[in-house]
Structures are given as structure tokens and as C-alpha cells.
N, CA, C and O atoms as CSV, one atom per row, in Angstrom:
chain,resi,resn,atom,element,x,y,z
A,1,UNK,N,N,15.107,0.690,26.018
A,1,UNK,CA,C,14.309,0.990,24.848
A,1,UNK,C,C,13.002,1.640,25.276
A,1,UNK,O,O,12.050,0.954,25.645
A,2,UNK,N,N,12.965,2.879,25.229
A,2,UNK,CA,C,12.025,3.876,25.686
A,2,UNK,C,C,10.998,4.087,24.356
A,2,UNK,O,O,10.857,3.339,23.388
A,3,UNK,N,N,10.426,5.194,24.615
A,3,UNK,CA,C,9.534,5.520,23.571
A,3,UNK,C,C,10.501,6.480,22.765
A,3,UNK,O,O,10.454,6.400,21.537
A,4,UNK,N,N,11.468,7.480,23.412
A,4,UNK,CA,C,12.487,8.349,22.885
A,4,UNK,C,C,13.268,7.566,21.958
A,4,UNK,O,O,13.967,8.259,21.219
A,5,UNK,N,N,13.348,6.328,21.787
A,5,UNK,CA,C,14.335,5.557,20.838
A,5,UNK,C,C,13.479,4.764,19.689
A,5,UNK,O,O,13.655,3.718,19.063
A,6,UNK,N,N,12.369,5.873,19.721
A,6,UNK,CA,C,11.847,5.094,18.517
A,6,UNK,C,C,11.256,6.397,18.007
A,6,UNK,O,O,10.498,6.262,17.046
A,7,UNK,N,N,11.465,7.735,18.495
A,7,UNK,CA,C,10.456,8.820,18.134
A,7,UNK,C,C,10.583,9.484,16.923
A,7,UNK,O,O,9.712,10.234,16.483
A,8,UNK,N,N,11.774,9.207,16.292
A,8,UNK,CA,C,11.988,9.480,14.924
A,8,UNK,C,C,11.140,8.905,13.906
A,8,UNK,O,O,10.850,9.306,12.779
A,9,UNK,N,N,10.843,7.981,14.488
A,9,UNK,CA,C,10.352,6.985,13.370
A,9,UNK,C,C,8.744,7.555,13.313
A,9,UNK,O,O,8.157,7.560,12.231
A,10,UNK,N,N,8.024,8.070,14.652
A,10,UNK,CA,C,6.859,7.706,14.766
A,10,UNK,C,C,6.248,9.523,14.221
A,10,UNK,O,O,5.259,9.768,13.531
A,11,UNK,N,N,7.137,10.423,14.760
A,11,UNK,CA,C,6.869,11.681,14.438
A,11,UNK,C,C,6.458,12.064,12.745
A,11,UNK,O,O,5.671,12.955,12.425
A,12,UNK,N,N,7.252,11.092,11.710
A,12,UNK,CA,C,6.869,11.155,10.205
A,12,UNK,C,C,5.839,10.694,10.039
A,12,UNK,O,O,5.113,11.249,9.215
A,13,UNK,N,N,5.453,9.753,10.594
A,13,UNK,CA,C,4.205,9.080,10.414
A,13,UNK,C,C,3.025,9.811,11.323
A,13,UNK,O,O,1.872,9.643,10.924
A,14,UNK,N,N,3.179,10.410,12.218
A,14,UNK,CA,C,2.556,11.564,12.918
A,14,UNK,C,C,1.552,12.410,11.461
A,14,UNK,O,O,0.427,12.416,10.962
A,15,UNK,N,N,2.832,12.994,11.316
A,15,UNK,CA,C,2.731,14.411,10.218
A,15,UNK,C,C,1.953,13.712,8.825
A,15,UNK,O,O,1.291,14.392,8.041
A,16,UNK,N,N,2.143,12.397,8.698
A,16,UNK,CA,C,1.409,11.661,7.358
A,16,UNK,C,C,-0.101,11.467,7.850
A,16,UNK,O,O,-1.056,11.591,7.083
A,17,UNK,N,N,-0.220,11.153,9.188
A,17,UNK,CA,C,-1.513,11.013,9.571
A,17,UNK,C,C,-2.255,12.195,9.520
A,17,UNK,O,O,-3.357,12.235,8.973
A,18,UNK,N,N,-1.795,13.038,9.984
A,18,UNK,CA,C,-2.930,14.511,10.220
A,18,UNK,C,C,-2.905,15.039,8.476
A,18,UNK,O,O,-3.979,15.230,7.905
A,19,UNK,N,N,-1.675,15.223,7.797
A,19,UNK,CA,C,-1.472,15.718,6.796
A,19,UNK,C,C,-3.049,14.491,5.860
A,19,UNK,O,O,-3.779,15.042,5.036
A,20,UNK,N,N,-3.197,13.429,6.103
A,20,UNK,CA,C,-4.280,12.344,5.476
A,20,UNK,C,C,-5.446,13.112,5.628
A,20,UNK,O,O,-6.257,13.266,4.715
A,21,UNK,N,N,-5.605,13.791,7.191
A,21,UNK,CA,C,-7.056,13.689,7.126
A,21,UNK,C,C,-7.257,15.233,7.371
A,21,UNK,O,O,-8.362,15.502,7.844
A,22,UNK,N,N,-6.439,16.279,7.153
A,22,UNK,CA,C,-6.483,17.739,6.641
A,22,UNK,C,C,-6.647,17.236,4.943
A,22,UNK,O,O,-7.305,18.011,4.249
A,23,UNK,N,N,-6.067,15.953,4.236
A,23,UNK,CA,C,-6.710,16.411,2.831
A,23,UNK,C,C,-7.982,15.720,2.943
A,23,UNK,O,O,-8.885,16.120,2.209
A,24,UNK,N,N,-8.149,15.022,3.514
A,24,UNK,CA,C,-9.953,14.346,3.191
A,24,UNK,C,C,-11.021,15.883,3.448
A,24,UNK,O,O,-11.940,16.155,2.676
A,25,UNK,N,N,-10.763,16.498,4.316
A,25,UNK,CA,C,-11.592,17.764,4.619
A,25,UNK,C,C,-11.139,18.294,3.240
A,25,UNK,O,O,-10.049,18.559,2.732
A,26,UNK,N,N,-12.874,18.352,2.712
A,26,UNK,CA,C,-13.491,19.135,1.500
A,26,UNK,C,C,-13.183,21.104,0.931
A,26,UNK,O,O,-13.664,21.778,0.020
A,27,UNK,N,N,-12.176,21.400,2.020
A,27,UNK,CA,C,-12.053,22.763,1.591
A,27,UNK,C,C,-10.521,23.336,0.647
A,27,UNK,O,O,-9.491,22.742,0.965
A,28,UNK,N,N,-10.458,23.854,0.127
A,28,UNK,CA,C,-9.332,24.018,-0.789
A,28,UNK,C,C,-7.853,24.215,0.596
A,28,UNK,O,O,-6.912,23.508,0.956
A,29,UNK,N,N,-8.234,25.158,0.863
A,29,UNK,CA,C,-7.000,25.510,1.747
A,29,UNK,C,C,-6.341,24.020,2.983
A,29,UNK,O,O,-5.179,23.673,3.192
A,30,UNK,N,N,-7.530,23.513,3.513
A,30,UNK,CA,C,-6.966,21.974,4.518
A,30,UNK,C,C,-6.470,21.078,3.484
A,30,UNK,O,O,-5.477,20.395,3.736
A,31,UNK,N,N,-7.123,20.986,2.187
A,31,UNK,CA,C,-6.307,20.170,1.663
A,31,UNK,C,C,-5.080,20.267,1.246
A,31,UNK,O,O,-4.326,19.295,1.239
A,32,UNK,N,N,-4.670,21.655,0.780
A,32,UNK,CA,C,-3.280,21.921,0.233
A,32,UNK,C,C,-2.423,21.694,1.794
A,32,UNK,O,O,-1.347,21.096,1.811
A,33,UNK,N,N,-2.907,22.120,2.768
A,33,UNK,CA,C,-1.775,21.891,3.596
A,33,UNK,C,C,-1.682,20.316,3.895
A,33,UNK,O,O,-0.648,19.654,3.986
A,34,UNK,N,N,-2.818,19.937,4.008
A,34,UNK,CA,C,-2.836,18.737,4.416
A,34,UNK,C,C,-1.966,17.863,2.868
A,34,UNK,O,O,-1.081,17.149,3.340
A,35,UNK,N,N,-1.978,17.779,1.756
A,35,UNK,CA,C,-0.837,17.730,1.194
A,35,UNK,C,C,0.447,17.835,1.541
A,35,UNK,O,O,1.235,16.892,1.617
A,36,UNK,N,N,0.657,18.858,1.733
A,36,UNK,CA,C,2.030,19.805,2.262
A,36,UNK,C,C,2.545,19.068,3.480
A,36,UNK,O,O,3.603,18.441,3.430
A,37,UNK,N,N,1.753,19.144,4.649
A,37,UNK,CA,C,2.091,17.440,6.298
A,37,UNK,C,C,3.066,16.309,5.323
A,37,UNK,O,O,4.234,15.937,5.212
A,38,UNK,N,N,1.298,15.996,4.545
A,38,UNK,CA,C,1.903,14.880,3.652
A,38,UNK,C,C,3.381,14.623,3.176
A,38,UNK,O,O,4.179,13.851,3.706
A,39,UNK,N,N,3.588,15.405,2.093
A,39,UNK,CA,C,4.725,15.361,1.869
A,39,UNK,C,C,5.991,15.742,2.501
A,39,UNK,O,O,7.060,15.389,2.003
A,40,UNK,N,N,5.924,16.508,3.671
A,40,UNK,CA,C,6.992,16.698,4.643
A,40,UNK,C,C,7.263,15.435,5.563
A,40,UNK,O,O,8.380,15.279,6.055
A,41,UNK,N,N,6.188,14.495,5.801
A,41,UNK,CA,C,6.661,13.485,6.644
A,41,UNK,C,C,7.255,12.465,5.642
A,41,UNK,O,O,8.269,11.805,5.869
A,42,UNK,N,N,6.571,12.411,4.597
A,42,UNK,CA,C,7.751,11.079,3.166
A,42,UNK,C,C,9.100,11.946,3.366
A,42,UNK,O,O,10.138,11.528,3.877
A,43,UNK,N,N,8.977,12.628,3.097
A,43,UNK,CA,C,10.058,13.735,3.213
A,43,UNK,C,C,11.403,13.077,4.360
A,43,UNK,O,O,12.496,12.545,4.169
A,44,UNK,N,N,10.739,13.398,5.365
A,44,UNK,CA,C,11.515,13.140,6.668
A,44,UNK,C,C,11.424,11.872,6.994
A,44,UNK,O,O,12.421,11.419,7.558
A,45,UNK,N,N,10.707,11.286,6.850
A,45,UNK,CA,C,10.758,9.120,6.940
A,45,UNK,C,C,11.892,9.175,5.653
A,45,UNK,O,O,13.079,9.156,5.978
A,46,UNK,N,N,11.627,9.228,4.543
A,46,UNK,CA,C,12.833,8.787,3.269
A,46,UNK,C,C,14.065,8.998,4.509
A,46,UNK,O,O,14.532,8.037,5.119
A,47,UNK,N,N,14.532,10.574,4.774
A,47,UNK,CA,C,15.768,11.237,4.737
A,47,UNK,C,C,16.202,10.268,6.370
A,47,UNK,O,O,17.263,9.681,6.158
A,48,UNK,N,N,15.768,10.027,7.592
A,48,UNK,CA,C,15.839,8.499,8.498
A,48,UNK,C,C,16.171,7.094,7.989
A,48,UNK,O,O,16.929,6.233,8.433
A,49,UNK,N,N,15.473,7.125,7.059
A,49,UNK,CA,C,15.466,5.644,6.790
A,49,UNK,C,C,16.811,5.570,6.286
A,49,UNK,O,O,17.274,4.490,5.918
């Protein structure tokens, strides 16, 4: 049980973290993407789980 046997799990939650704090930054454009992280890692955690 490596770190490779858990990296699925941790990479969605990766993309939820940065996607969090690209939307806290106050500018129109970091937040839409930072949205966009957002919803690609629910995205990809749902479609794993």
C-alpha cells in the first residue's frame, strides 16, 4: 500500500483544493476557473467513488 494506491482518491481533492482558493481570489477570471477545478474534481471523486 503505496501512495500510488490511493492517488485516485487524493488527485480530486487536489483539483477541489486549488479550484477553493483560485475562487477566494477577488478577480472575475480566477474565480470562474477556480469554479471550473471545483467542479471537475466533484466531478471525478462522484465518477471513483
Amino acid at each position: 500500500m503505496g501512495i500510488s494506491d490511493n492517488l485516485e482518491e487524493v488527485e480530486p481533492t487536489i483539483l477541489i483544493g486549488i479550484g477553493f482558493v483560485l475562487f477566494l481570489i477577488p478577480e472575475p477570471a480566477t474565480s470562474t476557473l477556480g469554479i471550473g477545478l471545483m467542479l471537475l474534481g466533484i466531478v471525478w471523486w462522484i465518477q471513483w467513488a
